[in-house]
N, C-alpha and C positions, 0 to 999 in steps of 0.2 A: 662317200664324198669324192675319193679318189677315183671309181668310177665313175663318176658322175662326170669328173672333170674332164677323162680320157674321150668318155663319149661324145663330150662339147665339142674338143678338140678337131678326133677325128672326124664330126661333120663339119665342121667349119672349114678343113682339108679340104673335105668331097666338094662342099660348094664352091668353094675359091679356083677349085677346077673347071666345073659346071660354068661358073660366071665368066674364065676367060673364055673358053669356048663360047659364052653365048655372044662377048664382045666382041669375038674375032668374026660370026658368022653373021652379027649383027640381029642381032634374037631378043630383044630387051624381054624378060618376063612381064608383060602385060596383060594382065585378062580381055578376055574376048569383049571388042565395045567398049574398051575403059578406055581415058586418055592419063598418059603420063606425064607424072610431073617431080623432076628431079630437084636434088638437095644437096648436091655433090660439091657444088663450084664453090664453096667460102671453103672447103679444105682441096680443091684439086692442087693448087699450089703447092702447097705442103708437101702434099702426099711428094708430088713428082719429083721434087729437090730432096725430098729422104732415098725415092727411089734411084735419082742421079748419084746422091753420096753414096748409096751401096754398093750398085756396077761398081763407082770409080774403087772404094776400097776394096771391093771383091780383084779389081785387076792387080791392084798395089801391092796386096798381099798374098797373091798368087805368083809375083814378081818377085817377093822375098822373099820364097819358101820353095821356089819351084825347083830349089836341085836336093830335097828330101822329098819323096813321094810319098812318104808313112807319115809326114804332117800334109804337106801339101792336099793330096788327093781328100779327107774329113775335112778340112778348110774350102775347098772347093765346093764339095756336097753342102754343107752346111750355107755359108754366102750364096750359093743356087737357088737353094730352097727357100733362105730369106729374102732373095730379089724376087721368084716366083709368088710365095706370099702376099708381098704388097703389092704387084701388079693382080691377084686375085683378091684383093680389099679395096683396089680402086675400081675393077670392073665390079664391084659386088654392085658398090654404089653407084656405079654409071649405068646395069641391065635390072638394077631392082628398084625403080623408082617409086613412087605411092603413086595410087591411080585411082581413077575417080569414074565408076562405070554402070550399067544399069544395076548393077547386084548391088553396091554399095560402094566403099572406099576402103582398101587398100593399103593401108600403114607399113611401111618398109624405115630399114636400118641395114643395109648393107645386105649382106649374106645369114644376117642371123636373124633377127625380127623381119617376122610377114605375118602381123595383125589383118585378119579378115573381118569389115563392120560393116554387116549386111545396114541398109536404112532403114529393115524397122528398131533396129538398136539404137539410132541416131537422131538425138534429141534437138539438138542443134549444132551446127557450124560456126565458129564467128573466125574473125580476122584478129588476132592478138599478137603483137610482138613483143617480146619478154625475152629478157636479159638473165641467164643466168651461170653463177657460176660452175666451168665444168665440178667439180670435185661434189657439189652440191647431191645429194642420192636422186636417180632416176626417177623414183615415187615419192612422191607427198606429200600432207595433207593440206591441202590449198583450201579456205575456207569451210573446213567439213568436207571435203571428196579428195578423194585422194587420185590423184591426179598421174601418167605415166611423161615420162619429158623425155621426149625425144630431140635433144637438142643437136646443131653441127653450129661450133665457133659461139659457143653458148646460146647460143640463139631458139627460139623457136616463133614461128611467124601466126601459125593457124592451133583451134581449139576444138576439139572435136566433144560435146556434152553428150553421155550416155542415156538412154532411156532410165537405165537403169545400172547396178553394180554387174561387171559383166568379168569373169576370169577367163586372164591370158595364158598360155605360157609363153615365158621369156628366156634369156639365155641363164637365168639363174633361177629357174625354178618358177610355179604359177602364182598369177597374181591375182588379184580382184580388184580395178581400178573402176571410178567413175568416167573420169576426162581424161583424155590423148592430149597434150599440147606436141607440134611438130613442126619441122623447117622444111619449108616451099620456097623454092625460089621466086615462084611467080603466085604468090597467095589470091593474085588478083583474080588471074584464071581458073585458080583453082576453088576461089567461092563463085564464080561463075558456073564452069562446070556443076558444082554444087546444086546451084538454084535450078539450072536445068532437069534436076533429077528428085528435086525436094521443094521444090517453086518457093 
């Protein structure tokens, strides 16, 4: 378990690196032929006034530590790495959008979920917006299928029906879900895109 967890960890590190570099160079992870469609904006807000409050504390208390170096300098490293962090959790979700391409679509959740659902797995698409609450478990069982909820601000707009029970792995281990429900910003285009590739 406790490897289990270091291992989460440490790639969730590696990608948060990956991701701002792909932000900075302008690199969105898109597959070849897919278009993108991001999920980001009902939390960019948020993120960016947590990330504002951290800089400012990070200055605050580098300001009242700064004539001991043996506290100072671990307080410093530490607020770095947490300002670093959540700029590597906002670009996760602003270069790993869901995409919707000739292979199929694309299922993203920041830096950690990248479901790949070729279309012959994809039984149908619809447009559902559902409300639910965050705390509520990720998986399940929505009328007999159990279902994966990828929500942002509880939300999820779009339903992806499997052909059949198809297993993921996730950040906690493999699952066997029926249906994806997920947040689009733009559901419209994105069952558009859909019908182009599934008529």
């Amino acid at each position: 378990m406790v490897l289990a967890l270091a291992r989460r960890a440490f790639w969730l590190e590696i990608r948060s690196y990956q991701s701002i570099y792909r932000w900075l160079f302008r690199r969105p992870r898109v597959p070849t032929g897919a278009v993108p469609f991001s999920y980001h904006q009902p939390v960019l807000a948020i993120l960016i006034v947590l990330l504002v409050v951290s800089v400012v504390e990070l200055v605050v208390v580098d300001l009242i530590v700064h004539r001991w170096a043996s506290v100072r300098i671990p307080l410093l490293v530490v607020g770095l790495w947490g300002v670093v962090w959540m700029v590597g959790l906002l670009c996760g979700m602003i270069c790993r959008p869901h995409a919707v391409g000739p292979e199929g679509i694309r299922v993203r959740s920041g830096s950690e979920i990248d479901l790949s659902v070729p279309w012959d797995d994809v039984h149908a698409v619809t447009r559902r917006k559902r409300v639910r609450k965050d705390k509520e478990p990720k998986i399940t069982d929505d009328g007999g299928m159990r279902t994966l909820h990828l929500r942002i601000g509880e939300e999820t707009t779009i339903e992806i029906t499997l052909e059949r029970p198809i297993e993921f792995r996730l950040p906690h281990g493999r699952e066997t879900v029926e249906r994806i429900a997920l947040y689009v910003e733009d559901p419209g285009g994105f069952m558009d895109e859909v019908r182009r590739h599934i008529g």
